[in-house]
C-alpha positions as CSV (number, residue, x, y, z in Angstrom):
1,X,150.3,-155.5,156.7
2,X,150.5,-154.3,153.1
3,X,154.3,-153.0,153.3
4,X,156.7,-155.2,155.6
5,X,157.5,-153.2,158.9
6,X,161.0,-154.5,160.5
7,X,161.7,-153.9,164.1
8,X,165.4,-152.2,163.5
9,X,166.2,-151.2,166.8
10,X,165.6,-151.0,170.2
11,X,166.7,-149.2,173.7
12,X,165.4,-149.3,176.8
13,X,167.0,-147.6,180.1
14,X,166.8,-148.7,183.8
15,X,163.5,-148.3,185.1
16,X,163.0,-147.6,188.5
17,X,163.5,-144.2,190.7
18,X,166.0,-142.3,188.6
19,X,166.7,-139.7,190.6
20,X,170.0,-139.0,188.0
21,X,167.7,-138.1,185.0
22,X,165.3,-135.6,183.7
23,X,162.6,-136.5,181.0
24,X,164.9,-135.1,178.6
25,X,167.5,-137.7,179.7
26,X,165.4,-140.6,180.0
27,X,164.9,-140.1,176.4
28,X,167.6,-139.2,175.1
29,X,169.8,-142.6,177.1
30,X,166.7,-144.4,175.1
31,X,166.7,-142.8,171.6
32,X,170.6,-143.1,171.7
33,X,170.7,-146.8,172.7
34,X,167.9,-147.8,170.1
35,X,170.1,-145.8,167.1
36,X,173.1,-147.6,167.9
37,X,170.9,-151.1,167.6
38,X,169.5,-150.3,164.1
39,X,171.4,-150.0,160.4
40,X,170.7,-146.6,159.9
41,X,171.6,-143.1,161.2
42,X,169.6,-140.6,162.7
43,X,168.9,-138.8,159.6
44,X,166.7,-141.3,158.4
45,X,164.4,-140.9,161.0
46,X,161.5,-139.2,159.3
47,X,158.7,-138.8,162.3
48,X,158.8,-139.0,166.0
49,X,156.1,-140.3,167.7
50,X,156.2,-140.1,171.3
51,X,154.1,-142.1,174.0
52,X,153.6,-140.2,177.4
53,X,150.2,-139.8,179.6
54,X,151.1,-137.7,182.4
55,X,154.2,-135.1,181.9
56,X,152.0,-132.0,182.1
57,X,150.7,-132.5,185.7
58,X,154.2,-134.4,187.1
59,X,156.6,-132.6,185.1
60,X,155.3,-129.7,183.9
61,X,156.6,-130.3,180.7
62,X,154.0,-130.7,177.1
63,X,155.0,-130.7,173.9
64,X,156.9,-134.1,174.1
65,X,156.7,-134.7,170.3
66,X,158.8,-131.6,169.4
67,X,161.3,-132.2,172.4
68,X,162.0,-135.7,171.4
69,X,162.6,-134.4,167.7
70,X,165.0,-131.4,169.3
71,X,167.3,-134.5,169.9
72,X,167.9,-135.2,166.6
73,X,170.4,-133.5,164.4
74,X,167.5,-132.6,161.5
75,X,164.2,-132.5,163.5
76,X,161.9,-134.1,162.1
77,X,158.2,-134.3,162.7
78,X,156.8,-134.8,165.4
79,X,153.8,-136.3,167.5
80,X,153.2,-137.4,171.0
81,X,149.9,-139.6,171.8
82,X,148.5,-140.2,175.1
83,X,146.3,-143.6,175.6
84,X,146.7,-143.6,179.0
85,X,149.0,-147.1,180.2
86,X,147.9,-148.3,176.6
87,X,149.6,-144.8,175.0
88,X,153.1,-147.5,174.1
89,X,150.8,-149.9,171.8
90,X,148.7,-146.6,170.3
91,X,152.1,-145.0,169.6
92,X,153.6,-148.5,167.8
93,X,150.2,-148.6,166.0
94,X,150.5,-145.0,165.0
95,X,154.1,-145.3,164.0
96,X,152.7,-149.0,161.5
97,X,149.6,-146.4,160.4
98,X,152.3,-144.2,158.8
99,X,154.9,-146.7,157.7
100,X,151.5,-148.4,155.8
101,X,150.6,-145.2,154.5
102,X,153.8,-144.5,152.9
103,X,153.9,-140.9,154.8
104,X,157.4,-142.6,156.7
105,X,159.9,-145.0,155.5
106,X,161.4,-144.5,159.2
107,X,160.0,-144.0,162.5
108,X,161.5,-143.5,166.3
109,X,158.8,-144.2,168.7
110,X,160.2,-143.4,171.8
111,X,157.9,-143.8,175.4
112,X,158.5,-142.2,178.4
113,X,157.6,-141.0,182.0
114,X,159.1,-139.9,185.2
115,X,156.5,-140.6,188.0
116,X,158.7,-140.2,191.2
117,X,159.2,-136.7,191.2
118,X,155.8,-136.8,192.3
119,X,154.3,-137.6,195.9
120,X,152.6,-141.3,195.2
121,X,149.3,-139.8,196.2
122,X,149.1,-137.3,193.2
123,X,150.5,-140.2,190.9
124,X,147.6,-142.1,192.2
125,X,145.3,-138.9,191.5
126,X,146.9,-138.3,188.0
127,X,146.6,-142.2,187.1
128,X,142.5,-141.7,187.7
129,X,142.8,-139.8,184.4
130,X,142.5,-143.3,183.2
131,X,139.0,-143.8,184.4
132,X,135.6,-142.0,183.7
133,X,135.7,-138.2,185.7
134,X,132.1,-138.3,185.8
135,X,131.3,-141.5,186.5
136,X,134.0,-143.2,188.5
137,X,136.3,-140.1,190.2
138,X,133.4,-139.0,191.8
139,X,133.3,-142.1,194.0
140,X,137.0,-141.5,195.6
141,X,137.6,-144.9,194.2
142,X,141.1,-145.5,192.9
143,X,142.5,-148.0,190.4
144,X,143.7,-150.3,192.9
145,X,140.2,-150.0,194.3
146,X,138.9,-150.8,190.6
147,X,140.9,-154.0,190.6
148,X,139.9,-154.9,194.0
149,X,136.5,-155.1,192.9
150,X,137.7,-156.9,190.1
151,X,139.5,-159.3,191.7
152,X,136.6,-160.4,194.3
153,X,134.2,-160.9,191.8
154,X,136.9,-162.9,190.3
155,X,137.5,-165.2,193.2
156,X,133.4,-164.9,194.0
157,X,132.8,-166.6,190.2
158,X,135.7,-168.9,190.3
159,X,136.5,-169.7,193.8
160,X,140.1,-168.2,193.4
161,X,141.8,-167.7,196.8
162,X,144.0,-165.5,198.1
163,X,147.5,-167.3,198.3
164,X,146.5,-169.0,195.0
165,X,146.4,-165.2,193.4
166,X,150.2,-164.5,194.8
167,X,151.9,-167.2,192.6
168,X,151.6,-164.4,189.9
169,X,153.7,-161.9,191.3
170,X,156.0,-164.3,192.8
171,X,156.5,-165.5,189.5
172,X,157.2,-162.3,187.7
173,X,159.8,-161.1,190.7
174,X,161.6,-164.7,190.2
175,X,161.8,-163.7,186.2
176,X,162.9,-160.5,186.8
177,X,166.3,-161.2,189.1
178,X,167.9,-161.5,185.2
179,X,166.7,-158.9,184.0
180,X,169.0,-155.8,184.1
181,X,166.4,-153.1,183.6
182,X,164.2,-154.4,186.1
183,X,163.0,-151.7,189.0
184,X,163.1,-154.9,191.3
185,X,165.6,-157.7,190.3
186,X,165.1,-159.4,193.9
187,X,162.3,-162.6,194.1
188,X,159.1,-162.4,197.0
189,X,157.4,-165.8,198.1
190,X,153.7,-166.4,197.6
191,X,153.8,-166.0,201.2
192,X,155.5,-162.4,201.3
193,X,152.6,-161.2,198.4
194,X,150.1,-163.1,200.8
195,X,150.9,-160.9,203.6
196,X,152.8,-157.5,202.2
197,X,149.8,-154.6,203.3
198,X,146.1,-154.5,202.2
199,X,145.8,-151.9,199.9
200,X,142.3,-152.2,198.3
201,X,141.0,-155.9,199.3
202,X,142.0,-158.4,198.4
203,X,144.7,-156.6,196.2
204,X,147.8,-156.3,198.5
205,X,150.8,-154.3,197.9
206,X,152.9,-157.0,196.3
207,X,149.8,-157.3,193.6
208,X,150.4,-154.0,192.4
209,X,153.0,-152.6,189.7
210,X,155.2,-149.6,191.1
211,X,155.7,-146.1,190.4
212,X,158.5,-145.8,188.0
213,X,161.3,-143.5,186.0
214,X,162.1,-144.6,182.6
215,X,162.0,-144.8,178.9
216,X,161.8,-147.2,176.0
217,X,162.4,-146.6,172.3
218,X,162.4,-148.9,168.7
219,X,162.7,-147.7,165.1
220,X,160.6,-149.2,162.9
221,X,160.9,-149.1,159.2
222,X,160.5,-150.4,155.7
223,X,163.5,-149.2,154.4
224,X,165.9,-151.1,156.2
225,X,165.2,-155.1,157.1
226,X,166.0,-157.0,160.3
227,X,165.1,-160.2,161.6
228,X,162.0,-159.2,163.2
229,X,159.0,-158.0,161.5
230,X,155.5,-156.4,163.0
231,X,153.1,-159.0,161.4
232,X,150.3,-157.5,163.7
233,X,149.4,-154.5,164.9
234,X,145.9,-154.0,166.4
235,X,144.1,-151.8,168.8
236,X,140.6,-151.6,169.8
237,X,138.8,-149.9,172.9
238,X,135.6,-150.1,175.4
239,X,133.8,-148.0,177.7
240,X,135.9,-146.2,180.1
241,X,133.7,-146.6,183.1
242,X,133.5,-150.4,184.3
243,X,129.8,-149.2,185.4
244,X,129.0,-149.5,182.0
245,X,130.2,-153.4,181.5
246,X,128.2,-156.1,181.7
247,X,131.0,-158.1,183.5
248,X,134.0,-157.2,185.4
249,X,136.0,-160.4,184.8
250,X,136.3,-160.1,181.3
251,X,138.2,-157.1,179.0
252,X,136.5,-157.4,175.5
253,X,138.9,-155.3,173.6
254,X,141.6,-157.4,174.9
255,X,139.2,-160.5,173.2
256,X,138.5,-158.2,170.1
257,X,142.0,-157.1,169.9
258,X,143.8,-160.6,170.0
259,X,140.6,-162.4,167.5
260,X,141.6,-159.2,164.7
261,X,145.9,-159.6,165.8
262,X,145.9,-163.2,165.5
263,X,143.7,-163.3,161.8
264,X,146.5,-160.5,160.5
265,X,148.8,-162.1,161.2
266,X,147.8,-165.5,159.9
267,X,148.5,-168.2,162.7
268,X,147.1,-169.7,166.1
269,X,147.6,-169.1,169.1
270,X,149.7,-172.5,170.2
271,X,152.6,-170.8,167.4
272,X,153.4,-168.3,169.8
273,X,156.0,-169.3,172.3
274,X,156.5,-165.5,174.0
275,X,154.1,-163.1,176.0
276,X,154.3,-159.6,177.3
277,X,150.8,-159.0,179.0
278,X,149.8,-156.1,181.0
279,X,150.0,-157.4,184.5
280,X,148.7,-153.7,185.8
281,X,147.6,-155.6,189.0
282,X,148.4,-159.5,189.8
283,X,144.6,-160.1,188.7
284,X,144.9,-158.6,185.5
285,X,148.0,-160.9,184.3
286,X,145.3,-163.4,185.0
287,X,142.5,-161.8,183.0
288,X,144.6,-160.9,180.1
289,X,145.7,-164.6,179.6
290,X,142.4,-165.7,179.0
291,X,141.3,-163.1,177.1
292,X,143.8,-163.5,174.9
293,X,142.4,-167.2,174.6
294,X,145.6,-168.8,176.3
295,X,143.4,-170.0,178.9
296,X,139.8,-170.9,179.9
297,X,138.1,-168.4,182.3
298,X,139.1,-168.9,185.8
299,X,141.9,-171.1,184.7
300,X,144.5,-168.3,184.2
301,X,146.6,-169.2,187.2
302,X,147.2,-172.6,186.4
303,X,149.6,-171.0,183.9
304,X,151.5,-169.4,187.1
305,X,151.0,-172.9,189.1
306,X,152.5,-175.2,186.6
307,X,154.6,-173.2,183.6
308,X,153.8,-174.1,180.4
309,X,157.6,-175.2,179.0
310,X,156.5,-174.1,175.3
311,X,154.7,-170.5,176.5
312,X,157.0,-167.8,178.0
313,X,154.9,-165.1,180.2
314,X,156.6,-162.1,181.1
315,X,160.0,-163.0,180.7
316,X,161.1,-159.3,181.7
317,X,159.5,-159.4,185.0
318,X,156.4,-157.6,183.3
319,X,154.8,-154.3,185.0
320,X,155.2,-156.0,188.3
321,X,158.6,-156.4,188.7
322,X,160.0,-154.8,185.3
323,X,158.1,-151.6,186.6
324,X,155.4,-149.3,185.0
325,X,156.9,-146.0,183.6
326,X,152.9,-145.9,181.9
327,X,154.1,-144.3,178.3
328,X,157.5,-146.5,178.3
329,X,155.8,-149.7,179.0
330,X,154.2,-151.0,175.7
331,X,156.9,-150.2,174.1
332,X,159.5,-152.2,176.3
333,X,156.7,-155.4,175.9
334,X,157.8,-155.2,172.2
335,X,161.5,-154.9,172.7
336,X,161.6,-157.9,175.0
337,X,159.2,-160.1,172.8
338,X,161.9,-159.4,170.4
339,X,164.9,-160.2,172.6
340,X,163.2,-163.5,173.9
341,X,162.4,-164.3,170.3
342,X,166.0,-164.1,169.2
343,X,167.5,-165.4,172.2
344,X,165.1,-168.8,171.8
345,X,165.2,-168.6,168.4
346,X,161.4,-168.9,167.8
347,X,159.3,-167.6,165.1
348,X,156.6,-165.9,167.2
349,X,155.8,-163.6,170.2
350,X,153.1,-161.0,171.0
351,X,152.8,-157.9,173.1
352,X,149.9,-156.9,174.8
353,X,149.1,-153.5,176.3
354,X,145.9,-151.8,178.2
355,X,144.8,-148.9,179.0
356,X,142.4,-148.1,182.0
357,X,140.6,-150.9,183.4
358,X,140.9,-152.9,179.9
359,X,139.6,-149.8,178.0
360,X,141.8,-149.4,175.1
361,X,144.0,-152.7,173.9
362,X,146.8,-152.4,171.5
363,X,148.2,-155.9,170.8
364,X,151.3,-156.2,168.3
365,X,152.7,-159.7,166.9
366,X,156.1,-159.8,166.3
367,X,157.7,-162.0,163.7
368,X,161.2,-163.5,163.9
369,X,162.0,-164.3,160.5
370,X,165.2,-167.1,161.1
371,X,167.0,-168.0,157.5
């Protein structure tokens, strides 16, 4: 980073089913929350960029950018960016783009979605947007079918079994019971993800994230300091259609991604102490960790088995627990690196995002500078 880029402030709502709120709400309880965090006032907000992939076909609501702004006293400029579940980490990289530029001194990047409004099988229709229309919808596959085939070629390369799998939800459900924005604050056993209903073999219902209501939003700026600072932000991408990969078990933008984050930023991987990783499916948490080099291929669960005491993974529950409002949920991952980073008092935490089946990666390193 050529200018410094502070983390100022930060809101999140409850996610979950919020029957009680509209998208306007959502944000607004959001963009409210995170101004009251940060040292300056609205006003000094200069653009808005807003993260959102499906409000025109659940909602029937576009031009987010200029909605988000009309909640501001001035309205400013305004942008909304879609990536898909990776549109959080494009908008936080859009958002350091223009604070680098000099074009902003100040920007609200707020994320958003309301999913329940819709019945789950046109969320799971709308989701395929994700994936290649010519080359994947065609089959009637799904993206819990994608990461079913992912996840038994997984287990068919590294003898993974089935119970061994559920230790990573039951893990993130047992972190989320103390989290207060979590959509499910209540733990599961292995057993109880071993056995909850087959949705797309082997991934069972208690492997997947939910459908979920909410919003996140941060300013960042380099007009006004805090204690944490963006010393990272990266985002690279694939092809869209795993048909065109030469393996399944692997993401290689997540690998290009964290190699160009970790160089930025100017340390190893054993500094960081915190992780927010895209746990899309239970497999993918498992993925993500070693292709953010945290652990050797097919050695991801031992992280779930036996807890590293000086790595933290998913401390909010993640997309598993935390739930998945898609355009909210990169930029929650940043706000809670940040919380857990100030709460431990350690120097470094990173927030990992996808899109797609490992498509497009956004990975930001966040910095807490302690004096």
């Amino acid at each position: 980073m050529e200018r410094d880029i502070f983390l100022i402030g930060a809101g999140q709502t409850q996610f979950g089913e919020r029957w009680d709120a509209s998208l306007r709400d959502l944000m607004e309880e959001a963009i409210t929350t995170a101004l009251d965090d940060a040292p300056c006032t609205s006003l000094d907000v200069d653009i808005v960029v807003v993260s959102n992939m499906l409000a025109e076909r659940v909602n029937a609501q576009a031009h987010l950018g200029a909605l988000a702004a009309s909640l501001l006293p001035h309205h400013p400029p305004a942008l909304r960016v879609e990536s898909a579940c990776a549109s959080g980490a494009v908008a936080l990289h859009t958002a350091c783009s223009l604070l680098e530029s000099g074009r902003a001194r100040t920007v609200l990047v707020v994320g958003v979605e309301k999913m329940t409004d819709a019945p789950s099988d046109e969320i799971t229709a709308a989701l395929m947007g994700a994936a290649d229309a010519e080359k994947d919808a065609p089959t009637g596959i799904t993206f819990p079918g994608l990461f079913g085939l992912i996840a038994e070629r997984y287990m068919y390369e590294y003898g993974l079994s089935r119970d061994a799998l559920s230790h990573v939800s039951a893990r993130h459900h047992e972190r989320a019971v103390s989290n207060p924005y979590a959509q499910f604050r209540k733990p599961v056993t292995v057993e109880q993800v071993s056995t909850s209903p087959l949705i797309a073999d082997p991934i069972r219902l208690l492997d997947c994230s939910p459908i979920s209501d909410g919003a996140a939003a941060c300013l960042l700026s380099t007009a006004f300091e805090s204690s944490l600072k963006i010393a990272a932000s990266q985002l690279t991408s694939d092809t869209v259609s795993l048909a065109e990969r030469t393996s399944i078990t692997s993401f290689p933008a997540t690998k290009d991604a964290a190699e160009r984050a970790f160089e930025e930023a100017a340390i190893q991987r054993s500094d960081v102490s915190v992780i927010e990783l895209h746990d899309c499916f239970s497999i993918a948490a498992l993925l993500s960790l070693e292709d953010l080099g945290f652990a050797e291929p097919g050695c991801g669960i031992e992280l779930y088995r036996n807890p590293p005491t000086d790595l933290q993974i998913n401390a909010s529950g993640g997309l598993k627990a935390c739930g998945h409002p898609v355009g909210a949920t990169g930029i929650k991952q940043l706000i809670e690196v940040g919380r857990q980073l100030k709460q431990q008092q350690e120097p470094w935490g990173l927030a990992h995002n996808f899109g797609g089946a490992g498509v497009t990666c956004g990975i930001h390193i966040l910095e807490h500078v302690m004096k």
